[in-house]
N, C-alpha and C positions, 0 to 999 in steps of 0.2 A: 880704231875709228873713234872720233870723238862727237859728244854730240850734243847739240846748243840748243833750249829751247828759248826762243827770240819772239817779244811781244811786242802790241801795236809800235811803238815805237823805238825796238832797241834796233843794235850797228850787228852787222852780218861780214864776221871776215872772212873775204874772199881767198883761195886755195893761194896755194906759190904758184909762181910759175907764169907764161905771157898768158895772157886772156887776149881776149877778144874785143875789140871795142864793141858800144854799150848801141852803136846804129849804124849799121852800112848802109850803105847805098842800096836799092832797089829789097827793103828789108821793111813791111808795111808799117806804118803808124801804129801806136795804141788803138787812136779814135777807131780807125776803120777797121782793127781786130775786133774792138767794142762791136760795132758796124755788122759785124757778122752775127757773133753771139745774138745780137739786139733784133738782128734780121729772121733767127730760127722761129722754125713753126713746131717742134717740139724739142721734146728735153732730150733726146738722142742728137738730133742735130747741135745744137744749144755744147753740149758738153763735147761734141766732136771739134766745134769752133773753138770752145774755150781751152781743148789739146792741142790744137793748134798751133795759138796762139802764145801758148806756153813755151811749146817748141820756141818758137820764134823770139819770144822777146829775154828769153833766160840763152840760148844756144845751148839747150840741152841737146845730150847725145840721146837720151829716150825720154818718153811721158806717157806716165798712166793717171787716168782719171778715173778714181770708183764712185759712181752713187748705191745712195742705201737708203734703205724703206722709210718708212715716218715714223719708227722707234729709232732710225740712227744708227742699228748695231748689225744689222744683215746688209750685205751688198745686193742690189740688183742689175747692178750691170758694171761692166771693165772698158773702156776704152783706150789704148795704145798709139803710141808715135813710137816707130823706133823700136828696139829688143828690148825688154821689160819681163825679167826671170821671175822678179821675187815678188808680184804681187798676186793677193788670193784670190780665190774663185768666187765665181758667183755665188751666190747663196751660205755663203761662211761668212764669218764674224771681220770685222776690222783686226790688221796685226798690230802690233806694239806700236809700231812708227806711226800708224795711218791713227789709230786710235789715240794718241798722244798729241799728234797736230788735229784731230778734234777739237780735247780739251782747251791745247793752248794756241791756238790760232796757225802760228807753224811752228815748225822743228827746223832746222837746220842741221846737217852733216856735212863732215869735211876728213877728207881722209887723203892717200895719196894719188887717186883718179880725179880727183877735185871734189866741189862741194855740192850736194844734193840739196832739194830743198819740199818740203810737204806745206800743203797752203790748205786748211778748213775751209772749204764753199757753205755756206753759213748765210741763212736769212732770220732777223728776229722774228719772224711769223711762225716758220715753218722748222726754226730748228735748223742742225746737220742734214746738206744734203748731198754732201760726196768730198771727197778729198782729190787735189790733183799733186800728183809728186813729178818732179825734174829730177833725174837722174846728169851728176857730173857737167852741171854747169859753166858755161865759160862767158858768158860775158859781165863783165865787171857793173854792181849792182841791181844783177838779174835777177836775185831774191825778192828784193824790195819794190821791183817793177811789176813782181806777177803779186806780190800781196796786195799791189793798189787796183791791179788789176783785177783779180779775183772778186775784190770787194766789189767793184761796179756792177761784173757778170753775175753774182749771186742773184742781185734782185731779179736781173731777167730771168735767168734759170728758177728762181724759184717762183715769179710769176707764173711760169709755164708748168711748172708741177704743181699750181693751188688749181690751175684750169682741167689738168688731165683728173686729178684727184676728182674734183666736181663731175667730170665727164663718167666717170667710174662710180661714182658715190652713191647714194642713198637708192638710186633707180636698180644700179647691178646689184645692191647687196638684195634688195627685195625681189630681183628677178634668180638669185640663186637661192634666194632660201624656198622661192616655187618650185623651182628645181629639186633642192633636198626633197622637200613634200611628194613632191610628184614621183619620185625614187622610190622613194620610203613607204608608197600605197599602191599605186597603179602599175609600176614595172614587177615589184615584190608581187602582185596579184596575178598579173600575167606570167611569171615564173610559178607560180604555184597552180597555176591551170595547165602551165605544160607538164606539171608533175602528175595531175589528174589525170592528161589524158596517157601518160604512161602506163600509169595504173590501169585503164580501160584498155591499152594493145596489149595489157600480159595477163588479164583476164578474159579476155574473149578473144582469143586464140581459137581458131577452126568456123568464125565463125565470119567469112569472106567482106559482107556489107561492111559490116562494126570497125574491121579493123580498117577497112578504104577509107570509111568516112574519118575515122579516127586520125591516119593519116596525113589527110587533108587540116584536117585543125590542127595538128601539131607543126606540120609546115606553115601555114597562117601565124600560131601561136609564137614558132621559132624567128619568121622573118620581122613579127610585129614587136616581139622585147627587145632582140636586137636592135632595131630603128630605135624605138623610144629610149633605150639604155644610154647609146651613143649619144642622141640629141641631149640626155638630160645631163649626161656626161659633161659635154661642152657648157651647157648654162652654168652648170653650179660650179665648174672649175675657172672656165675662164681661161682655161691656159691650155688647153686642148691642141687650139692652132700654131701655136708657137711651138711646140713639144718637139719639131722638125729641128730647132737650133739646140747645136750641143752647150751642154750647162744648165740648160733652160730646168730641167729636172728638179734642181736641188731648191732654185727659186719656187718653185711651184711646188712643192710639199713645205715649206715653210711658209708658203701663201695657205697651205691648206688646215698648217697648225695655228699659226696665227690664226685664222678663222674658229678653230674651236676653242683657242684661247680665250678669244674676245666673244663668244657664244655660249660657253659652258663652263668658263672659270678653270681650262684643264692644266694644269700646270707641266708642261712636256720641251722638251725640246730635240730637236734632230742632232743626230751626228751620223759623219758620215766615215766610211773604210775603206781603204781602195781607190786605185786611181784609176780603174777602168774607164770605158765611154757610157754614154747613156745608151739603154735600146734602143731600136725604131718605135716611131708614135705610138705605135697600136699597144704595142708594150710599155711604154709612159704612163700612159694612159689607163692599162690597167695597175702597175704602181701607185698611181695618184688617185685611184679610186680605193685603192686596199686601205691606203691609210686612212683617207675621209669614213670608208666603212669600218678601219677596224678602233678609230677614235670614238665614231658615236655608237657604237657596243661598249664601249669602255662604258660613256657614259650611263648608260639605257641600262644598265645591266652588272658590273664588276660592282662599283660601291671601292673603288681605287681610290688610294691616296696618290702613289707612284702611277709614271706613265712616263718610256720611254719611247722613240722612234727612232730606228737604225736603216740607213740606206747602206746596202753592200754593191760595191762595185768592182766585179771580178774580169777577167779577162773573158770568160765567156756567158757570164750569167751575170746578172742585177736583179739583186731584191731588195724588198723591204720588210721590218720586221716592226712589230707591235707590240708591248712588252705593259703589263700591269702586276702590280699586287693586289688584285683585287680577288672577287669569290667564287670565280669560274672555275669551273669543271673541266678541261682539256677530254677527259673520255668521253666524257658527256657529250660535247658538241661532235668529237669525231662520230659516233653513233648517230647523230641526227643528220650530218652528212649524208653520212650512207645508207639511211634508211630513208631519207627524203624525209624529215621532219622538219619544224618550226624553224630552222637557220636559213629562211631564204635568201636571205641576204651574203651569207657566206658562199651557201648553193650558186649563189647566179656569180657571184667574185667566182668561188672555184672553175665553173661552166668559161669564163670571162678568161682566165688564163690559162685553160689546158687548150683555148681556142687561138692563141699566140704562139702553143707550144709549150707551154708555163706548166705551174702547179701550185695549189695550196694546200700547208696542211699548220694545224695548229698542236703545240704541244705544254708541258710546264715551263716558266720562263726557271732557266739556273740562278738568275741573280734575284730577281721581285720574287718571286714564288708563287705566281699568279699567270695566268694566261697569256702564251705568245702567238699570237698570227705570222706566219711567214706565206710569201709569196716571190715566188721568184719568174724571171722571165727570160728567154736566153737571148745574146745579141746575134746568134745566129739561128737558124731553124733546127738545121740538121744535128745541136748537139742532144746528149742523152740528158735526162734529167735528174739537177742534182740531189744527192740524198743528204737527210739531216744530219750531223756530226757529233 
């Protein structure tokens, strides 16, 4: 395969072989593919039109279009025309091709299926905001029609992402960080009052009133953390209700390091292993709170330089793993576990995933040599729990 990269104004040679002429009959206009794009009412719609679109005025045999976050380098969403093998997943990096028609506006490829072509969606406000690729092209100057094209759809598409941006902005960041707060004092208090009242049913044993009433406020205590956990769950993530679509996962703990990125200066990044599925919700859910809790204990607490985050995706189990060099104790905190001391926050995570079916447990990291949280959750009920290796 050879491969061309072609700017605003260079020649794009078409493949050998008969092409397709450049407009059939009953094959819509520019204007009114424009028409469409220009007509969405968000950036899903907007970039399904501009796949479309693609299709049609290149005669590609497939089309995928990625967009990526407001740093340009995560995907948040994939959209498809067509079989489309070799493009990545949500929440991973741009690959060499997509990354390269980035920089230079496109790429072109030409090989003996015909010519493929990658076009940057690109606004000067807002930066990179997805790439679209046509795979094996046929109609003659197809390349050149979807870059002029591209360039028109950009502004609408990116109008529509300055508006959702704003719709999400300064209101959601100050209603999650009430959320962290609220986590972090009032749920932690109510976990630690149903720790109290354990203590009170395994000291006043024999003595019938004590432990009924006792009871009684542990059932209270039990259904009131849970409520308030979930609710504050949902505020401070944000990603809660989507956690139902598969992929969603990997978007949303890098939604949730990007936040402590941009909060606490933590220098981290995710990788992920395995091509297993995501759990169901409730298990996402607690994934994407382990990380959120086991980042700000890094902060609160290790004095780390390093900070790694690993999502393992196995065929019957998905976890996540939390990894520092910092000055944690691993004995230390498993004793506090089990004796019900000051790690409530681990406490109520642990309580969190053996309630999925899960487990937590923390150990020395082999690579930082500083403290790892792991948390795993199965994607079915019935399996046995896995142990550490």
């Amino acid at each position: 395969m050879t491969t061309t990269a072609v700017g605003p104004a260079g020649d794009v040679t078409s493949p050998a072989g008969p092409t397709a002429p450049a407009r059939r009959s009953g094959i819509p206009t520019s204007s009114s593919l424009l028409r469409r794009v220009l007509n969405a009412t968000d950036t899903a719609c907007a970039v399904a039109a501009l796949a479309d679109a693609t299709l049609l005025l290149t005669g590609a045999e497939s089309v995928g279009a990625v967009e990526v976050d407001g740093r340009g380098d995560r995907i948040t969403r994939v959209t498809t025309r067509g079989r489309v093998d070799d493009l990545p997943r949500v929440g991973s990096t741009l690959t060499p091709l997509l990354a390269k028609a980035a920089g230079r506006r496109r790429v072109v490829t030409t090989d003996d299926a015909g010519t493929s072509v990658a076009v940057a969606v690109r606004c000067p406000r807002q930066g990179l905001l997805g790439v679209v690729v046509a795979s094996h092209v046929h109609h003659i100057g197809g390349p050149e029609r979807l870059v002029e094209f591209v360039d028109l759809a950009s502004s609408a598409i990116g109008l529509l992402v300055l508006v959702e941006r704003a719709e999400r902005g300064p209101s959601m960041e100050a209603y999650r960080r009430l959320a962290a707060e609220l986590h972090d004092g009032v749920a932690q208090d109510l976990f630690a009052a149903r720790l109290e009242v354990d203590d009170i049913q395994d000291s006043a044993a024999g003595l019938t009133q004590v432990l009924a009433a006792a009871d009684r406020a542990q059932t209270r205590l039990q259904g009131a953390n849970r409520s308030l956990r979930a609710t504050l769950h949902r505020m401070a993530d944000g990603w809660t209700d989507r956690l139902t679509t598969p992929g969603l996962l990997t978007a949303a703990l890098n939604d949730v390091i990007a936040d402590a990125r941009a909060r606490h200066a933590v220098d981290v990044e995710l990788t992920v292993v395995g091509d297993g599925n995501d759990p169901a919700r409730d298990g996402a859910e607690v994934l994407l709170r382990s990380v959120r809790e086991g980042l700000a204990n890094v902060v609160k607490h290790s004095e780390a330089a390093q900070v790694s985050v690993c999502l393992r995706r196995g065929e019957r189990w998905c976890s996540v793993e939390v990894a520092d060099d910092g000055i944690g104790d691993p004995a230390t905190v498993r004793r506090e576990l089990i004796s019900g001391g000051k790690s409530f926050g681990l406490s109520s995570l642990a309580a969190d995933a053996a309630g999925v079916g899960g487990r937590l447990w923390v150990d020395r990291d082999d690579l930082l040599r500083g403290m790892l949280l792991v948390v795993a959750v199965p994607l079915e009920e019935d399996h046995v729990v896995p142990t550490r290796t």
